[in-house]
C-alpha positions as CSV (number, residue, x, y, z in Angstrom):
1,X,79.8,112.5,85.0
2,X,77.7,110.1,83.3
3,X,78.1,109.3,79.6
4,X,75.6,108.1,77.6
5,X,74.4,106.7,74.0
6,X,72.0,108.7,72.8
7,X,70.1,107.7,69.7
8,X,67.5,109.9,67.9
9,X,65.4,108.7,65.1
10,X,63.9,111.6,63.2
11,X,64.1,114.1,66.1
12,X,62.9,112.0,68.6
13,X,65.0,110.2,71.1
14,X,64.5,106.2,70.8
15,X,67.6,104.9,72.9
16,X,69.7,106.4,75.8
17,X,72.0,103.9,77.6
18,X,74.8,104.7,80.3
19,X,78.2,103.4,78.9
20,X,79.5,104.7,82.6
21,X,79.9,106.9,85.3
22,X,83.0,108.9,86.3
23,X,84.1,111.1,89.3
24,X,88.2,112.6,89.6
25,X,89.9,114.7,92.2
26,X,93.3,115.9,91.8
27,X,95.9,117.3,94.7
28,X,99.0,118.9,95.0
29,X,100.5,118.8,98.4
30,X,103.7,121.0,98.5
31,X,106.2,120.2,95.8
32,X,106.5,116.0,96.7
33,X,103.2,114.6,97.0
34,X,100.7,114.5,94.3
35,X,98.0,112.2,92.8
36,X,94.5,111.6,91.2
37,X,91.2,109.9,93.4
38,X,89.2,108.5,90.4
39,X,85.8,106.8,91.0
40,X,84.6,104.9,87.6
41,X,81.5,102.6,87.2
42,X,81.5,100.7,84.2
43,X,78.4,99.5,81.6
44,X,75.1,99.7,82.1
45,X,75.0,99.2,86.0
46,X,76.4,103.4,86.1
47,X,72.9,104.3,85.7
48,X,72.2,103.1,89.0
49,X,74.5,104.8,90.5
50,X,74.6,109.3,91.4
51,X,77.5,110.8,92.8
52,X,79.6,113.7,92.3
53,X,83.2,114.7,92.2
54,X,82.5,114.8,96.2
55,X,82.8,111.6,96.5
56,X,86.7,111.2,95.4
57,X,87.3,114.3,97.5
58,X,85.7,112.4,100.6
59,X,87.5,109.1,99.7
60,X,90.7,111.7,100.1
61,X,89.7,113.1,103.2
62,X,88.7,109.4,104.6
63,X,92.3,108.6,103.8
64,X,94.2,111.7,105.7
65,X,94.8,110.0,109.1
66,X,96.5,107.1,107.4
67,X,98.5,109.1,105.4
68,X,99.3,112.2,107.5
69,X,102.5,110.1,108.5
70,X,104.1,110.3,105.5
71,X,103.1,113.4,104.5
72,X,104.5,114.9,107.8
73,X,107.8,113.0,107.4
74,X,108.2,113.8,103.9
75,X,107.2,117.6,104.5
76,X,110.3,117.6,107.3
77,X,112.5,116.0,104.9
78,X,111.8,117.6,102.1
């Protein structure tokens, strides 16, 4: 999501800056493991950037083969 300063001067837009750019993805795996995958940009650079919440979830999905170990041990254990 991008947020942005808008500023309107009699009806018409005169300013519209990008205070930053955000992106979250939340999971729930069974009842031990759970977190948040949050992507931020910060300023005036977020303009430059476009993604979606599909980029936390890929950042997740990147990170499966290095945590499948612990999530497989603490799925037996559990």
């Amino acid at each position: 999501m991008l947020h942005r300063v808008k500023i309107f001067v009699r009806g018409q837009l005169r300013e519209s800056r990008a205070l930053n750019r955000t992106a979250a993805f939340l999971f729930m795996i069974g009842d031990g493991f759970f977190g948040t995958v949050l992507v931020f940009v910060p300023g005036n650079i977020a303009s430059k950037y476009e993604f979606t919440s599909s980029l936390p979830v890929q950042i997740f999905k990147d990170l499966e083969p290095t945590l499948e170990p612990l999530l497989t041990k603490g799925l037996r254990t559990g």
